[in-house]
C-alpha positions in Angstrom: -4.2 -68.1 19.9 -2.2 -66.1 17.1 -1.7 -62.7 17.2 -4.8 -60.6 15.2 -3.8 -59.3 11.9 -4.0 -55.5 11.8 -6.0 -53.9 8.6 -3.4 -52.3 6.2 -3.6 -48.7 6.3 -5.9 -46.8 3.9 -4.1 -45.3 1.4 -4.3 -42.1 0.3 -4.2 -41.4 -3.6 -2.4 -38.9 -4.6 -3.3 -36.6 -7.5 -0.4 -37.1 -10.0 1.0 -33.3 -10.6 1.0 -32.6 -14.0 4.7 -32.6 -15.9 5.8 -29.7 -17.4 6.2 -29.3 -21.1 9.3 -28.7 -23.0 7.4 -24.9 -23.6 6.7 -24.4 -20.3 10.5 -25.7 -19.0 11.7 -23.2 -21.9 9.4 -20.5 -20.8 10.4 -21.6 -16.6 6.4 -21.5 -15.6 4.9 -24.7 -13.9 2.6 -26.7 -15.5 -0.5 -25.2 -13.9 0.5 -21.7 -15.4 0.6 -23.0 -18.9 -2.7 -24.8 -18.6 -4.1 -20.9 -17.7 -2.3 -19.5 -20.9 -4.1 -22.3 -22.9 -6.8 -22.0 -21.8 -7.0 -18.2 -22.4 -5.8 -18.8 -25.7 -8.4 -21.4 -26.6 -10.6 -18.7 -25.6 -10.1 -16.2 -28.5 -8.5 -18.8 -30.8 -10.1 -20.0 -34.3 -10.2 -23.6 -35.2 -8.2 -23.5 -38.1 -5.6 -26.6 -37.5 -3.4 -25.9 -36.0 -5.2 -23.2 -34.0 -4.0 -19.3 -33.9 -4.6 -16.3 -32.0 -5.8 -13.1 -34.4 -3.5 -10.3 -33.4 -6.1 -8.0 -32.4 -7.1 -10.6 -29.7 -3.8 -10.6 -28.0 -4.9 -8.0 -25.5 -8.3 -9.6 -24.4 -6.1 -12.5 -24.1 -3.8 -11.3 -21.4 -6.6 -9.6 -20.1 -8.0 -12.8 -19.6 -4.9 -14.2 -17.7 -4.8 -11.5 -15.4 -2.1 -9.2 -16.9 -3.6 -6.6 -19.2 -1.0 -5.0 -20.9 -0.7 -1.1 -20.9 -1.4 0.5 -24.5 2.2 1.5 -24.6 3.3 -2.4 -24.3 0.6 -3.4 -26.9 2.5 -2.6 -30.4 6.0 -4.3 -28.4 4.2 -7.5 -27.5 2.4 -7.7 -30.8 6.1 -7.2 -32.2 7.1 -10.0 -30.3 4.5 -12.7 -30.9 3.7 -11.2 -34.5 7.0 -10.0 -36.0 5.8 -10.2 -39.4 2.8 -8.4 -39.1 0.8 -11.5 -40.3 -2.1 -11.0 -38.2 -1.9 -14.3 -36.2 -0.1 -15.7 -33.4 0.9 -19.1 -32.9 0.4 -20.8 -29.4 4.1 -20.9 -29.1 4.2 -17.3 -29.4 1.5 -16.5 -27.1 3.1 -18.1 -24.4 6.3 -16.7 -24.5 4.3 -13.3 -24.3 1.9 -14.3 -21.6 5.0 -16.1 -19.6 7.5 -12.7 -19.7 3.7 -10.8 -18.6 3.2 -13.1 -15.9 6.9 -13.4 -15.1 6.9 -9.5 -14.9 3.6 -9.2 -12.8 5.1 -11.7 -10.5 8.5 -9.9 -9.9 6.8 -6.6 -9.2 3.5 -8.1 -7.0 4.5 -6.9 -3.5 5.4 -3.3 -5.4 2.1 -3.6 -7.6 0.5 -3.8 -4.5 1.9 -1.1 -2.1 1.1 1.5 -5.4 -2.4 0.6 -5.8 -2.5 0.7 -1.9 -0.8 4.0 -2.0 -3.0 5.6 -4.4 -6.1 4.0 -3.2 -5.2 5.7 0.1 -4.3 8.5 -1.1 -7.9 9.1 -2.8 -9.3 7.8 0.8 -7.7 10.0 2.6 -8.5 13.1 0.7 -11.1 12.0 -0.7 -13.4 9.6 1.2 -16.1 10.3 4.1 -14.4 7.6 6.6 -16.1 4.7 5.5 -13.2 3.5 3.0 -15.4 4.4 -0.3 -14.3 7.2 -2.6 -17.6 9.8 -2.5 -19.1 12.6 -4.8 -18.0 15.0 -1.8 -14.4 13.2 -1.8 -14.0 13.8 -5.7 -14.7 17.2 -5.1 -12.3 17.7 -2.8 -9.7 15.9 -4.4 -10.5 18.0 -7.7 -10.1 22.0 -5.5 -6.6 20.4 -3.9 -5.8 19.6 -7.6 -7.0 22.6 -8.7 -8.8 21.3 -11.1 -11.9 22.7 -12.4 -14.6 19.4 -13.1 -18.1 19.7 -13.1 -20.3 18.1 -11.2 -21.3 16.2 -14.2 -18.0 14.7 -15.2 -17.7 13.8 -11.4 -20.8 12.0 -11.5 -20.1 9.8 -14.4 -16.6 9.2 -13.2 -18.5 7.6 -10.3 -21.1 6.1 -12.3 -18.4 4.4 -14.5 -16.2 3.4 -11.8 -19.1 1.7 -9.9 -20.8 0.0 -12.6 -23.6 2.2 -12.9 -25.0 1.2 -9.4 -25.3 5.0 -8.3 -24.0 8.2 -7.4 -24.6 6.9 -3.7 -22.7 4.1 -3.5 -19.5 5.7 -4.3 -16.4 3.9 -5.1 -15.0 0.8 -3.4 -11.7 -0.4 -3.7 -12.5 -3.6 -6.0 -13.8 -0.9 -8.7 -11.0 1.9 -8.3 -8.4 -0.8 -9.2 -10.6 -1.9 -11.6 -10.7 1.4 -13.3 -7.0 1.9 -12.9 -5.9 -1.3 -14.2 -8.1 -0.6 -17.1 -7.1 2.9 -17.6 -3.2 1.3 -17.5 -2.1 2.9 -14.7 -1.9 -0.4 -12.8 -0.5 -3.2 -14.7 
């Protein structure tokens, strides 16, 4: 009797990786990274053809990708993707901005990280009630060791903006203190 023919192996497909365009190669971000900056600046973009980015929507943009630019980096990015104050921005344009912010978050992640931790801890530590949130009491504290003379009302709105309205209670959590720090541009 011949010998039984083994089944050929399933294969498995693989999902082809997308090639990087010559803007991306130019700009040295992958493929996936430019498909984000497209896609955040289809978000703001008009569809006139071919398709811009109005300069005042360069910073919901990059907020959009992840890398908010501080106010004092605004008018030097919107130098650099609108040098002659036209009031648009070319794709082109908007990815060599959103590469050098992404490039720049990148480079500085681990130290982006041990400030926020830093600072987060720092407000903990002299500020929290043990339970890693950032209290009314906390605040308070923090404020007489800075000597600085807030009212209860300014602390309560502080902690009212930070945590989204959901109470003076609550307190602050880390997700929202970055939040408010990365908005306020002291995290980038």
């Amino acid at each position: 009797m011949p010998p039984k023919r083994r089944a050929p192996a399933p294969t498995v497909a693989k999902e082809p990786t997308p090639r990087r365009s010559a803007l991306a190669k130019e700009h040295n971000i992958t493929a996936s990274t430019e498909s984000e900056i497209r896609e955040a600046f289809s978000l703001f973009a008009t569809s006139d053809k071919p398709p811009f980015l109005p300069s005042p929507s360069l910073r919901r943009a990059l907020t959009a990708l992840g890398v908010p630019p501080a106010p004092s980096d605004l008018k030097d990015l919107l130098e650099v993707a609108d040098p002659d104050d036209e009031g648009e921005i070319s794709y082109e344009a908007f990815v060599a901005v959103a590469a050098l912010m992404l490039g720049t978050k990148d480079e500085g992640g681990d130290a982006h990280e041990k400030e926020i931790d830093e600072a987060w801890g720092l407000f903990v530590r002299m500020g929290g009630d043990g339970d890693e949130r950032i209290t009314m009491a906390g605040l308070r504290r923090v404020a007489k060791l800075l000597n600085e003379d807030v009212s209860e009302q300014v602390l309560k709105d502080m902690v009212m903006e930070a945590n989204g309205g959901r109470g003076i209670r609550e307190g602050v959590g880390r997700g929202d203190f970055v939040g408010v720090m990365t908005r306020a541009g002291v995290f980038r």
